[in-house]
C-alpha positions as CSV (number, residue, x, y, z in Angstrom):
1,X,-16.8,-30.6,17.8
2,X,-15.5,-33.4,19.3
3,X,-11.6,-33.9,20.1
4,X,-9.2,-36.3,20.7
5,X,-7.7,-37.4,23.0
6,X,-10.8,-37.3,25.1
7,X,-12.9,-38.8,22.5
8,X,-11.0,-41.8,22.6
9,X,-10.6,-42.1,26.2
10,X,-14.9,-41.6,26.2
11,X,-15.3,-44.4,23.6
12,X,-13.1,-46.7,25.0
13,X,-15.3,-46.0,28.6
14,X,-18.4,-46.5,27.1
15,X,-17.2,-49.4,25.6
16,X,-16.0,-51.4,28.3
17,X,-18.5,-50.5,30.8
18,X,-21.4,-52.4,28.2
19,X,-18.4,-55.2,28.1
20,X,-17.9,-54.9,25.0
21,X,-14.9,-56.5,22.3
22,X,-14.0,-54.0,19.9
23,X,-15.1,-56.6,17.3
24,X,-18.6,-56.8,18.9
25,X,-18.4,-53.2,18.4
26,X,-18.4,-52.5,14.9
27,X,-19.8,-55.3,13.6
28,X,-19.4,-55.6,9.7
29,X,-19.9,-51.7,9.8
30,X,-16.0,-50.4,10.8
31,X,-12.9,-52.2,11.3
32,X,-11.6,-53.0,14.5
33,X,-8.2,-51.1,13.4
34,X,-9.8,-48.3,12.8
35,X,-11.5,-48.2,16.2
36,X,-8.5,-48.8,17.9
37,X,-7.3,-45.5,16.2
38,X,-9.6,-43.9,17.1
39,X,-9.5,-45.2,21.0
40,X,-6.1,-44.5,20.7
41,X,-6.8,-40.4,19.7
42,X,-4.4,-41.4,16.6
43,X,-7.4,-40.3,14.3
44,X,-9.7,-37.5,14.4
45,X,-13.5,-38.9,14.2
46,X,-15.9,-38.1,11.6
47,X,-19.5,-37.1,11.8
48,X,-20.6,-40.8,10.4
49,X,-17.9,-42.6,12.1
50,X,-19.4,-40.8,15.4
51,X,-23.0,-41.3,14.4
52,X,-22.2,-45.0,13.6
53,X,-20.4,-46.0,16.8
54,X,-23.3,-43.7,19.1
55,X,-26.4,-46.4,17.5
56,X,-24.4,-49.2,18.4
57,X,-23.6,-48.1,21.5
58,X,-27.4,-46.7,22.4
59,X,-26.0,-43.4,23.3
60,X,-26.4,-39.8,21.6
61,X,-23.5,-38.0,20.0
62,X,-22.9,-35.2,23.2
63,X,-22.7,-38.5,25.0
64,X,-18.8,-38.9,23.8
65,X,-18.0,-35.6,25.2
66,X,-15.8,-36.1,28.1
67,X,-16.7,-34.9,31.5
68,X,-14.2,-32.5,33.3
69,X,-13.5,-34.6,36.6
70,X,-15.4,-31.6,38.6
71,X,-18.3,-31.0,36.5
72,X,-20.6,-32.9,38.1
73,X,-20.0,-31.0,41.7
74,X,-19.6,-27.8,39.8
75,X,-22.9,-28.5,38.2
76,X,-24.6,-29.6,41.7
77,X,-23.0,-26.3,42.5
78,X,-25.1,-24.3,40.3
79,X,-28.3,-26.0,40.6
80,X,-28.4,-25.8,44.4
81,X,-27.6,-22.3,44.2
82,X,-30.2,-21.6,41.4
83,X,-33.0,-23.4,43.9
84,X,-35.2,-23.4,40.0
85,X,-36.4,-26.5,38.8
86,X,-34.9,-26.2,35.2
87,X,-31.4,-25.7,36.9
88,X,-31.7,-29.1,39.0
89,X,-33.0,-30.6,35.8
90,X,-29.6,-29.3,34.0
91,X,-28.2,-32.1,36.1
92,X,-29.8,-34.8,34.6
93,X,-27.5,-34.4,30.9
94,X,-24.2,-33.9,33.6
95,X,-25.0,-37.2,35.3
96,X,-25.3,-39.1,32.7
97,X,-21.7,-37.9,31.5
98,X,-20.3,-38.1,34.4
99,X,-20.3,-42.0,34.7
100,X,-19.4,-43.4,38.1
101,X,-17.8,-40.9,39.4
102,X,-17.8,-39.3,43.1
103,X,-20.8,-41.3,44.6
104,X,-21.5,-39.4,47.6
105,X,-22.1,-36.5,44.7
106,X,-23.9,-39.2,42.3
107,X,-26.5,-39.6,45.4
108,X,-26.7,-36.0,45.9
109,X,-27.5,-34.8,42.0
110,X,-29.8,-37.9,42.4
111,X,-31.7,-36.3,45.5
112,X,-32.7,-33.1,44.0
113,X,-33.8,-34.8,40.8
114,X,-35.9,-37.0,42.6
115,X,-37.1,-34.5,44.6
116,X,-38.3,-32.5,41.4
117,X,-39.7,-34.7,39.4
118,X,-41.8,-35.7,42.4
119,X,-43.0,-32.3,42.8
120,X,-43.6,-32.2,38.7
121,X,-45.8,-35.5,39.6
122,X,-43.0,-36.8,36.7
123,X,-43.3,-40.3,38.9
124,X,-41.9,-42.7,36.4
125,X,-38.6,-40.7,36.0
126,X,-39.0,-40.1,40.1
127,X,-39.4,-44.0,40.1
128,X,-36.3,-44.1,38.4
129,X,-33.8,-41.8,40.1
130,X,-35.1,-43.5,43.7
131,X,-34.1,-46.9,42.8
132,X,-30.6,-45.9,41.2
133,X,-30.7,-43.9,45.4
134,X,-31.5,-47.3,47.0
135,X,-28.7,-48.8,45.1
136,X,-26.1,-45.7,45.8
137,X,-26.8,-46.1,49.6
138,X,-26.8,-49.7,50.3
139,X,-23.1,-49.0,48.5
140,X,-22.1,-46.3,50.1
141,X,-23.5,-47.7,53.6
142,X,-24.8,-44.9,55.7
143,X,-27.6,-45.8,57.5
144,X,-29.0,-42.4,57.3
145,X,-29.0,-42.1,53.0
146,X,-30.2,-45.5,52.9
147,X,-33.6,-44.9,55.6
148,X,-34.3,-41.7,53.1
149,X,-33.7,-43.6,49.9
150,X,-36.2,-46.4,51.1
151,X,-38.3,-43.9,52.1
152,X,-38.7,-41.5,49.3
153,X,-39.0,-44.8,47.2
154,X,-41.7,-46.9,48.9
155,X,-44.1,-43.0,49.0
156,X,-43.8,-42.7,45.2
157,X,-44.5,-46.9,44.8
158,X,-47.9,-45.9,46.8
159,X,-48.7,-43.2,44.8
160,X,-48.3,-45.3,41.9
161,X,-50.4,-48.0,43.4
162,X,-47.6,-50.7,43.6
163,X,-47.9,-51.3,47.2
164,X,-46.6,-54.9,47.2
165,X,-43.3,-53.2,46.5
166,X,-43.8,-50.1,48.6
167,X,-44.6,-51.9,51.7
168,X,-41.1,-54.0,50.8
169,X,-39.2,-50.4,51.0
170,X,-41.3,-49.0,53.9
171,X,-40.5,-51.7,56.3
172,X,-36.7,-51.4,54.7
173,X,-36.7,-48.0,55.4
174,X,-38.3,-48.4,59.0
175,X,-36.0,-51.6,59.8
176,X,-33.2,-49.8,59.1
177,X,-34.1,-46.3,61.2
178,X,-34.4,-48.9,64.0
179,X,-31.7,-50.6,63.7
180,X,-29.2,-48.1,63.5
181,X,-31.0,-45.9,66.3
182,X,-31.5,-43.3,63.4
183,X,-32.6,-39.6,64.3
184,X,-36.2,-39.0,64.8
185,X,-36.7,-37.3,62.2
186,X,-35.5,-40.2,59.4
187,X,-37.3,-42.6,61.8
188,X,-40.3,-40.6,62.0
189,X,-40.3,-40.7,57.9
190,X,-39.9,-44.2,57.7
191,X,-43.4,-44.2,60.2
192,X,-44.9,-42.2,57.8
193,X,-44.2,-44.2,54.5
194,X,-44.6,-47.6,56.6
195,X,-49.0,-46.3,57.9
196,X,-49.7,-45.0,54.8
197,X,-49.3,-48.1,52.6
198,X,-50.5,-50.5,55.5
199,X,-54.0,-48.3,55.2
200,X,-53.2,-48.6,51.3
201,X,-53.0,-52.4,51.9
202,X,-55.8,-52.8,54.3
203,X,-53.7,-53.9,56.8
204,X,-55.9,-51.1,59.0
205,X,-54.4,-53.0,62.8
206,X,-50.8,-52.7,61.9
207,X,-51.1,-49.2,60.7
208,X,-53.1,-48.2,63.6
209,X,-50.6,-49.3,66.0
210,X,-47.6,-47.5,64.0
211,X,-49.3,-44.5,63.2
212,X,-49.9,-44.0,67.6
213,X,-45.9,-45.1,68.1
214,X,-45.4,-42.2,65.1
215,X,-47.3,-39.8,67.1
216,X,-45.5,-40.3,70.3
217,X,-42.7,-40.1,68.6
218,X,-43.2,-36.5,67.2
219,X,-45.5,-35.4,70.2
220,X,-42.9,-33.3,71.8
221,X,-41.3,-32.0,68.5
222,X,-41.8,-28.9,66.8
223,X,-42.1,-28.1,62.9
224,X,-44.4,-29.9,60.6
225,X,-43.4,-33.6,61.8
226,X,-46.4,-33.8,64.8
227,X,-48.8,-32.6,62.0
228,X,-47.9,-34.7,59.2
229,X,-48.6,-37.5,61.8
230,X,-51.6,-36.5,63.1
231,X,-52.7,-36.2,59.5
232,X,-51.2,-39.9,58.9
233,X,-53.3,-40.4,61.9
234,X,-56.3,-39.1,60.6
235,X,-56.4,-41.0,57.7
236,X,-56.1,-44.8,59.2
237,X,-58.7,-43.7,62.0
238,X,-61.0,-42.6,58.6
239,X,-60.1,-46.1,57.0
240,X,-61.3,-47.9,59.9
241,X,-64.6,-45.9,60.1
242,X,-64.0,-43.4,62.9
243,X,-64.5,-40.7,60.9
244,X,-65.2,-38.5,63.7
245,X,-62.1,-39.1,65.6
246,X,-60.5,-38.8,61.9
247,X,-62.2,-35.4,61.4
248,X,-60.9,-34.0,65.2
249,X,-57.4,-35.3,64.2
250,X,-57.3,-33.2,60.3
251,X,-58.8,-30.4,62.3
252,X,-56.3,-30.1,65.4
253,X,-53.6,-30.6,62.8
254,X,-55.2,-27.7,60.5
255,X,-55.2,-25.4,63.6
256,X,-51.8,-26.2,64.5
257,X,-50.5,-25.9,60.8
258,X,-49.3,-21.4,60.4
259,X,-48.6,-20.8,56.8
260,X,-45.3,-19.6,58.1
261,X,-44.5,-23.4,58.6
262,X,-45.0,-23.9,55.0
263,X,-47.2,-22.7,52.7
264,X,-47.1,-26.0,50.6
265,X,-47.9,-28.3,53.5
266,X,-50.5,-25.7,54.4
267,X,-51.9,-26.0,51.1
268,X,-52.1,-29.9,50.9
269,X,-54.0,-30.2,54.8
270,X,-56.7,-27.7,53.1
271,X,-56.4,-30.4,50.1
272,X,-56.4,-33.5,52.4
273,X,-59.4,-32.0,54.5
274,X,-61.3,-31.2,51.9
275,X,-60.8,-34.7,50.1
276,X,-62.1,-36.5,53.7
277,X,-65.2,-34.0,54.4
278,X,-66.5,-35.2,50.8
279,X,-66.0,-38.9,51.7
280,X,-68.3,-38.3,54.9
281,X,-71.8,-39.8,54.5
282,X,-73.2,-37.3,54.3
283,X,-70.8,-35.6,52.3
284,X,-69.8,-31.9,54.2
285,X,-70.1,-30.4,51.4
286,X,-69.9,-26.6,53.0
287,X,-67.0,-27.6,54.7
288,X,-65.1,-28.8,51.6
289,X,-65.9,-25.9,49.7
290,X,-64.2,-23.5,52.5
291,X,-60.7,-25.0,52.0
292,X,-60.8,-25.4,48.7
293,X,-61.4,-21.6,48.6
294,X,-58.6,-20.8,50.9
295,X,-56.7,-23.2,48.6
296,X,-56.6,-21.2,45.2
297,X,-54.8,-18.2,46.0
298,X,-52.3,-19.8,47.4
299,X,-51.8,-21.9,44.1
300,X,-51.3,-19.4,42.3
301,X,-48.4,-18.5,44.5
302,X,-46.7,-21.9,44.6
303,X,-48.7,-24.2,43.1
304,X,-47.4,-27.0,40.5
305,X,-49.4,-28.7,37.9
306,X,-50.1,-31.3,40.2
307,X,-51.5,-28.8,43.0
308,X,-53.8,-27.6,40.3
309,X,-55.3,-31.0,39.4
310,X,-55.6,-32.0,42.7
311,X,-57.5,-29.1,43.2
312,X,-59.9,-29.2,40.0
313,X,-60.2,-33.1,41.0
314,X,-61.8,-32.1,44.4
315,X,-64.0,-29.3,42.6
316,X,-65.6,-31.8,40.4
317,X,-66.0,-34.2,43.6
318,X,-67.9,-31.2,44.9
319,X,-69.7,-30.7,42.4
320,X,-70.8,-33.7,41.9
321,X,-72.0,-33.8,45.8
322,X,-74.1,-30.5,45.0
323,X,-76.0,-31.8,42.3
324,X,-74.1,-29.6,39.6
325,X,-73.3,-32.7,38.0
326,X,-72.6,-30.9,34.0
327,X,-70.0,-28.5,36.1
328,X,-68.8,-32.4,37.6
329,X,-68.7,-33.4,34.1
330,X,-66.8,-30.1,32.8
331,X,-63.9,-30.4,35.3
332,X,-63.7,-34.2,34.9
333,X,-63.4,-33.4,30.8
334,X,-60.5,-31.0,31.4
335,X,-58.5,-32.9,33.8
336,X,-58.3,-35.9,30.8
337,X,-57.6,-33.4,28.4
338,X,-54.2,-32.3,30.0
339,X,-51.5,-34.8,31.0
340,X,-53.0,-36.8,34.1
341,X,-50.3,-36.2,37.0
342,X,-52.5,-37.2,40.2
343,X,-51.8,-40.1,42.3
344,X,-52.7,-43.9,41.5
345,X,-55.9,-43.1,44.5
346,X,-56.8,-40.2,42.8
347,X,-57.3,-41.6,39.4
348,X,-58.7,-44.3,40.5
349,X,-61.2,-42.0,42.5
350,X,-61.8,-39.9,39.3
351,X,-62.7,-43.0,37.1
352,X,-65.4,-43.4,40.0
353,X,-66.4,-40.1,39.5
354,X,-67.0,-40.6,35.7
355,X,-68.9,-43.5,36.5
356,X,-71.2,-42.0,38.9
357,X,-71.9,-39.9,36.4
358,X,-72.8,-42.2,33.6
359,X,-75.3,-44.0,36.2
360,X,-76.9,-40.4,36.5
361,X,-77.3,-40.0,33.0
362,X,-78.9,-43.4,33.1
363,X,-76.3,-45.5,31.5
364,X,-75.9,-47.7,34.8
365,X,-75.0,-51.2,32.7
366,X,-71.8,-49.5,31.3
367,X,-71.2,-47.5,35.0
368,X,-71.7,-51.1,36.7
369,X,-69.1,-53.2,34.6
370,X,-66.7,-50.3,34.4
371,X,-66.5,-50.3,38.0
372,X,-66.3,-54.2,38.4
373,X,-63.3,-54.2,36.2
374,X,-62.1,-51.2,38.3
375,X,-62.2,-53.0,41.8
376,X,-60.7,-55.7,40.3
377,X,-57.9,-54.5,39.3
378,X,-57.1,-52.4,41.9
379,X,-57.6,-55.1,44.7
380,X,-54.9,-57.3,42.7
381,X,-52.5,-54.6,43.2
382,X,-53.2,-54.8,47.1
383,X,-55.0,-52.1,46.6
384,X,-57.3,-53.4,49.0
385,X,-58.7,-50.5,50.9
386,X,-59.2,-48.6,47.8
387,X,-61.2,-51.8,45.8
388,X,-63.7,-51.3,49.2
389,X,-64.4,-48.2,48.8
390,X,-65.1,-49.0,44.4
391,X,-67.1,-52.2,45.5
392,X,-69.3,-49.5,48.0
393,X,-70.1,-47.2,45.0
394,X,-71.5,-50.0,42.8
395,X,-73.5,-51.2,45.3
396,X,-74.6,-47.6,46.1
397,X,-75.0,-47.6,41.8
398,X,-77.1,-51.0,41.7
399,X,-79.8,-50.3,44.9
400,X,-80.3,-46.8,43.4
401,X,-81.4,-48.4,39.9
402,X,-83.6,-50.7,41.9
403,X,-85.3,-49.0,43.9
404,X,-89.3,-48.5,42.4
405,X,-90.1,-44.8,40.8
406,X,-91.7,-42.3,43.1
407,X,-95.1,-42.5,42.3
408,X,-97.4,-39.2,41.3
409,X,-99.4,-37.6,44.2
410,X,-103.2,-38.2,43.6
């Protein structure tokens, strides 16, 4: 039940932060006397009064309950302390109580939310608590919150294939590393967000020579930064067609990765190598299906929902690659038959897939102008890299239909 005074003192908050006149308040549907009462904690509110005043606001009832001036670092308390998912998400209801508040503790609750819903593949609500981060640390003014912010914001922009934007926070980020003679590590990050989208963006020269000034950055260090760079590394040197040198790169990086570095990062090289040895031409096939076997225990373990599509996306890849192309056409079903959490590449990459497989089942018309409409698309999001590759397979799609039947041995 809700009690004055503190229901009051909440409406009166909630009020004035909108910028709202009492009058503009209640409309026709109270008087302002009455509200003023009830701001005051002179009257008790009832259930329709609250109800009423909650619509006009756009809040929810709970939203009136006043938050004790340490709940929200009690509640960060309890959440880091849980290290569970549902206990960080408990924050969520406390941070939206708490108001302004402590924002050193705002940018903290903010973190591990972001953080979560990242690993939940939740990127819309990840979207969300980043750019409330950008905004917390440009106030707050350490260099070091704002490089992270900027950073954790332009890698989920990628993944949702906005990379206009993401390269805007990616040179923030790496700009303000610079600048403020960050730590290697939080410069190092910056690198890694800034190579990615330039290969996103087809801007192949620029991410080439950051992703070598990221490597000798990290060459000396210890811990997963020198592999997550060599991997970064890998991945432009695939994008500019040196897919050997891109294969030795995965492959030192696989041999220096030990699961006691950890297991997740393990997990996602075996899913990042097995994603580039199907992209060879030919596709290594063999190879792929190694790490994707080494993969599924381990999901089990500590795998998210995410994990798992990524890995049943690469399976119908492989598939597909084998000639098993009902199994492709099974595994592609299921994935749309759950919530879609994968990356904007690797939807994009499964629509191909789909398409390939109507061109195999003859229906190459529908295949072709799916994947026109595709590459369009994407290359307007400066998707450019990605359009190439859809661009490749309907070429690949239209010479196959052309080419004359084999004729019958006489």
């Amino acid at each position: 039940m809700l009690e004055q005074p503190s229901f009051g003192r909440r409406l009166r908050q909630l009020r004035t932060e909108r910028g709202l006149s009492q009058a503009a308040l209640v409309g026709d549907g109270m008087s302002t006397g009455y509200l003023s009462r009830l701001e005051s904690g002179a009257r008790q509110p009832t259930e329709r009064a609250v109800a009423f005043l909650a619509e006009r606001l756009g809040v929810q009832p709970a939203d009136f309950t006043e938050p004790k001036a340490d709940s929200l670092a009690q509640a960060l308390t309890v959440a880091t302390s849980a290290e569970t998912d549902d206990a960080i998400l408990e924050l969520a209801c406390t941070l939206r109580l708490a108001g302004e508040g402590d924002r050193a503790l705002r940018w903290q609750a903010l973190w591990l939310l972001s953080r979560t819903k990242h690993k939940q593949g939740e990127r819309a609500a990840e979207l969300g608590h980043l750019e409330e981060l950008v905004e917390l640390g440009d106030e707050l003014g350490l260099p070091e919150l704002r490089t992270r912010a900027c950073t954790k914001l332009a890698q989920c922009l990628r993944s949702m294939g906005e990379i206009a934007r993401a390269a805007e926070a990616a040179e923030a980020a790496y700009r303000i590393a610079r600048d403020s003679e960050s730590s290697v590590r939080d410069t190092a990050g910056a690198l890694l967000a800034l190579v990615s989208v330039e290969a996103e963006a087809g801007r192949l020269a620029e991410a080439r020579a950051h992703a070598d000034e990221l490597c000798d950055l990290t060459h000396d260090l210890s811990g997963t930064l020198p592999i997550e760079a060599m991997w970064t590394a890998s991945t432009v040197r695939f994008r500019q067609g040196d897919h050997a040198m891109a294969r030795v790169l995965l492959e030192r990086a696989l041999e220096r990765m030990s699961s006691h570095d950890g297991l997740l990062l393990w997990m996602r090289l075996r899913l990042a190598a097995s994603s580039l040895y199907l992209q060879l031409t030919p596709p290594a096939t063999e190879a792929a299906r190694e790490r994707l076997e080494e993969v599924e225990p381990v999901l089990g373990l500590i795998g998210t929902a995410l994990h798992c599509q990524e890995l049943t996306t690469l399976q119908a890849h492989l598939a597909f690659h084998e000639g098993r192309f009902d199994d492709a056409r099974g595994l592609h079903d299921a994935l749309h038959r759950a919530k879609l959490r994968l990356t904007f590449r690797d939807r994009v990459r499964l629509d191909v897939l789909y398409n390939r497989l109507l061109a195999h089942e003859g229906r190459v018309d529908e295949a072709a102008e799916n994947l026109r409409a595709l590459g369009d698309r994407t290359h307007k999001g400066s998707n450019v890299d990605l359009a190439a590759e859809i661009w490749r397979v309907l070429a690949e799609i239209l010479s196959a239909d052309r080419l004359p039947a084999p004729r019958s041995a006489t």
